[in-house]
C-alpha positions, 0 to 999 in steps of 0.5 A: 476489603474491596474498594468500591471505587475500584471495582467500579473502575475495573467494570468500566475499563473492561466494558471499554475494552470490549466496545472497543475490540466491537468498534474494531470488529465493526471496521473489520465487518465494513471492509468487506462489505462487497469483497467480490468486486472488482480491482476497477475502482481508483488506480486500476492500474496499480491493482491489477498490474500486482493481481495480473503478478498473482494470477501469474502465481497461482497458474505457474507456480510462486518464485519470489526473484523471477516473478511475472508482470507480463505486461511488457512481452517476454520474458515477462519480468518486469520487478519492482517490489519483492512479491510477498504480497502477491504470493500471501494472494496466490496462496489464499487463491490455491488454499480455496479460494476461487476468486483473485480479486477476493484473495488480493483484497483479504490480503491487503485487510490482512497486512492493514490489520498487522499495521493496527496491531503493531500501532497499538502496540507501539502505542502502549510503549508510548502512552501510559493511558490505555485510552490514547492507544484505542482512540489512536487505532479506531481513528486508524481502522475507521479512517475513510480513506484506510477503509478505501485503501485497505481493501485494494489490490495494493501492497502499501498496508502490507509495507506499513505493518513491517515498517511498523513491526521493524520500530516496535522490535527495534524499539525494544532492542535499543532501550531493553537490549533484549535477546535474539528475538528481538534482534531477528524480529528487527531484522526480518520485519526491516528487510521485508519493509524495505524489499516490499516497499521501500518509499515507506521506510522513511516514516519510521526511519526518521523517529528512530534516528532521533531515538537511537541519537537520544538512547546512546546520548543518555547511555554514554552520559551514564558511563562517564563520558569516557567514549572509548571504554563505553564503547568496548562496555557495550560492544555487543550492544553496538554490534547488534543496533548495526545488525538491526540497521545495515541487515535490513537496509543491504537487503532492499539495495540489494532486491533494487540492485536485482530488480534494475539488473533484470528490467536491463536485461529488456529493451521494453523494460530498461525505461523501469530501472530506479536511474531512469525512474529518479526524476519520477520517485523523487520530483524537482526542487522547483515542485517543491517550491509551487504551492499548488503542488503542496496543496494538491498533497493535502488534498489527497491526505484531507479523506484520512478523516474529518478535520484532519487539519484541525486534529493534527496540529492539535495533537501536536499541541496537546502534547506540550502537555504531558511528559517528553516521551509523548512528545518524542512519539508524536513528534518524530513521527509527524517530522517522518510524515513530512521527511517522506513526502518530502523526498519522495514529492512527485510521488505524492503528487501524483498518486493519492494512495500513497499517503497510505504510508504514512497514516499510522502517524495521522493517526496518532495526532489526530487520536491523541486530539481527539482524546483530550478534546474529549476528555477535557469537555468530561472532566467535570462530570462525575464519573469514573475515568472507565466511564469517560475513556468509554465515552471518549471512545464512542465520541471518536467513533460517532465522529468518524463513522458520521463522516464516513455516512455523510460525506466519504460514503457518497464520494470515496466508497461507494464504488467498491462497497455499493456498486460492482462495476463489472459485466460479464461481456466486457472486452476482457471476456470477448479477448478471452473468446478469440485467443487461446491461452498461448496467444499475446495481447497487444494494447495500445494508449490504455495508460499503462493499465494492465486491466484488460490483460488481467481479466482477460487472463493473457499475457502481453504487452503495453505501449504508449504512442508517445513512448517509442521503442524503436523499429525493434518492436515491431520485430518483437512482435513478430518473433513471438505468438502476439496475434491480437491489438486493442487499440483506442485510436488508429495506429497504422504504422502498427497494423502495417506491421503484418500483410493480413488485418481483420478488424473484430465486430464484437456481437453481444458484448458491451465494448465501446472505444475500443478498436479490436484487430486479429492479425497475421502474415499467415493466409489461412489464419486470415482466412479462420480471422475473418469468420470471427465476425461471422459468428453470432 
């Protein structure tokens, strides 16, 4: 005989799982709201130094160990990530797809997307009610800032979903010590973790220490506490948490290992190396002690989602409650949260897309609050628990999506989902105009931003005024094809490097700022410099 109370249940977890699989799609529908837009909005210069990598690809072909940034002169290598981001991009582009800004941003929502399926999935290996795991990945997916940041020209998300992908698969391993599959699926999503961003790894680093400490413990207790013969018993086990570890963590030293040994091999370039960038990457003890410092932190993390300081530490309260595995997930993961902010301090202070890193455990805090707090102000109705999970869930949403509407809309999203900031008679398009595609581009005081060379579609060469290269640069400038200077502000000692100067009047495009300057030792080239500005 069917119970009633059972199919009612089994009717209301279904039209659960489909309001949430529609909520899902629904974050999906707002991240490309406006895809065509530029890569101009906040960091410009992150996104279009990986989008100017792209073009690269896409013109010359993928090579994943001696790719291009060519913003530092030839020979245009300049590596910090291993480039799977970027060729997934040229790939899209040469499958079809006409526009770079748009393969860059679908393969970033991509690569977030792979993040929310394996939280989800690490979810269900932690929490016994399926509605913990929903409310989890909807604050994830509808989360203002990941909406923001997923669909940038950034390699973060795509970072996130191995580090996350690297502890489901060596999750299994260590508690079910399961086959190859296992093993190869922690070894290969470790390694592209580490290769693809490594400041991302400590995140779920930290919480599978505690595991692996937690499983072996228990593991040995059960052999009798005899070490040594618990040890030969599971060798193979052993054998294969040590693959899980060391594979993983030897191919990001040695892609650094690669990609400082190249950056060396410049002069433009050797400032870039993880030696000369330590103080940089990880900061002082005297930052970490200035409370302004931890403020500013917060500030960048504040946009996850509403009350996210009030949502976090009761997350971590309510797990008191139920058994110790949640507490375990939910704990590690927000001590990973600090340990990585921690070590990597001025990074986090200074970039505000770096806590991109670690809002999959914001994330479970805060969805875990937020279904409890729901949960309990229902519990005295009387429905089915189908029919509070659907309402928990629609609370969580209402509550994001009004914020999203309120607040975040106006002050985080509406340059890239409302407005295209883009005009077809920009300085990129005029360089474009004046230079044939062998020609390099000098611009100078830019903040390091590749910007002009990428939607110019040239290659060149970034300096700063207070950087100093030394007399050599100038040298380097001449031995190659660099006809073209942008600067911000007078720089003679730079001008005087070449006998001829022809300073540009652009006619008809939209450059306000910027000085232009054509230059050469040759007469006649000065001479066809001059009717530039002749031209109409």
């Amino acid at each position: 005989m069917i119970n009633a109370d059972d199919t009612a249940k089994d009717k209301g977890s279904l039209a659960a799982e489909i309001m949430f699989i529609a909520l899902v799609i629904c974050s999906v529908l707002v991240r490309v709201v406006n895809i065509a837009s530029p890569i101009l909005e906040e960091h410009a210069f992150r996104q279009t130094q990986t989008a100017i990598t792209i073009w690269t690809f896409v013109k010359e072909g993928i090579s994943f160990f001696s790719y291009q940034t060519p913003v530092f002169g030839p020979p245009w290598q300049a590596p910090f990530e291993f480039p799977l981001f970027q060729a997934a991009a040229a790939v899209i582009v040469k499958a079809g797809l006409s526009s770079i800004d748009v393969a860059a941003r679908l393969t970033n929502i991509i690569f977030f997307y792979l993040s929310a399926f394996f939280l989800f999935i690490l979810c269900g290996r932690f929490f016994r009610e399926r509605g913990i795991a929903y409310t989890i990945v909807l604050c994830y997916v509808l989360s203002p800032y990941t909406i923001f940041w997923s669909r940038t020209s950034m390699i973060d998300y795509a970072s996130v979903a191995f580090a996350l992908g690297y502890f489901y698969f060596f999750l299994r391993l260590l508690e079910e010590n399961e086959g190859l599959f296992v093993l190869g699926g922690a070894v290969v999503l470790g390694a592209l973790g580490y290769l693809i961003k490594i400041t991302t790894m400590p995140t779920v680093v930290f919480p599978l220490a505690y595991l692996i400490v937690k499983q072996l413990w228990n593991n040995y207790n059960k052999a009798g506490g005899a070490l040594l013969s618990y040890l030969f018993h599971e060798k193979v086990f052993f054998i294969k948490l040590l693959t899980a570890i060391v594979v993983p963590f030897a191919a990001g030293y040695l892609w650094t290992v690669h990609a400082d040994n190249v950056k060396n091999s410049s002069l433009f370039t050797e400032w870039l190396t993880s030696g000369h960038l330590e103080g940089w990457n990880y900061g002082t003890w005297k930052q970490r002690t200035e409370l302004s410092n931890w403020m500013t932190i917060l500030g960048h993390v504040k946009p996850f989602m509403p009350f996210t300081f009030v949502l976090v530490p009761a997350g971590l309260v309510f797990a008191l409650k139920h058994p110790r595995r949640y507490m375990e997930f939910i704990y590690t993961g927000l001590f990973g949260t600090l340990l990585t902010v921690f070590i990597f301090f001025n990074l986090y202070r200074a970039h505000n897309y770096y806590p991109m890193a670690v809002t999959p455990f914001l994330a479970v805090a805060a969805g875990f609050a937020i279904y409890h707090i729901f949960f309990f102000l229902l519990k005295n109705k009387k429905n089915t628990a189908a029919l509070h999970l659907k309402v928990c869930i629609a609370a969580a949403c209402l509550t994001l999506l009004g914020y999203y509407y309120i607040k975040t809309a106006t002050a985080y999203l509406e340059r890239p989902l409302i407005t295209n900031k883009y005009s077809p008679s920009t300085i990129s398009d005029f360089i474009r105009t004046i230079t044939p595609p062998d020609e390099y581009i000098i611009i100078t005081d830019h903040l390091w931003n590749p910007s002009i060379l990428y939607y110019a579609r040239r290659k060149g060469f970034m300096i700063n005024k207070d950087y100093d290269y030394g007399a050599g640069l100038l040298t380097f400038f001449k031995e190659h094809k660099f006809t073209t200077i942008v600067t911000v502000s007078d720089y003679p000692e730079l001008l005087a490097n070449w006998r001829y100067v022809v300073r540009l009047s652009p006619q008809g495009y939209k450059i306000i700022g910027y000085n232009i300057y054509k230059v050469t030792d040759d007469p006649a080239v000065y001479e066809d410099y001059k009717k530039i500005n002749e031209k109409k």
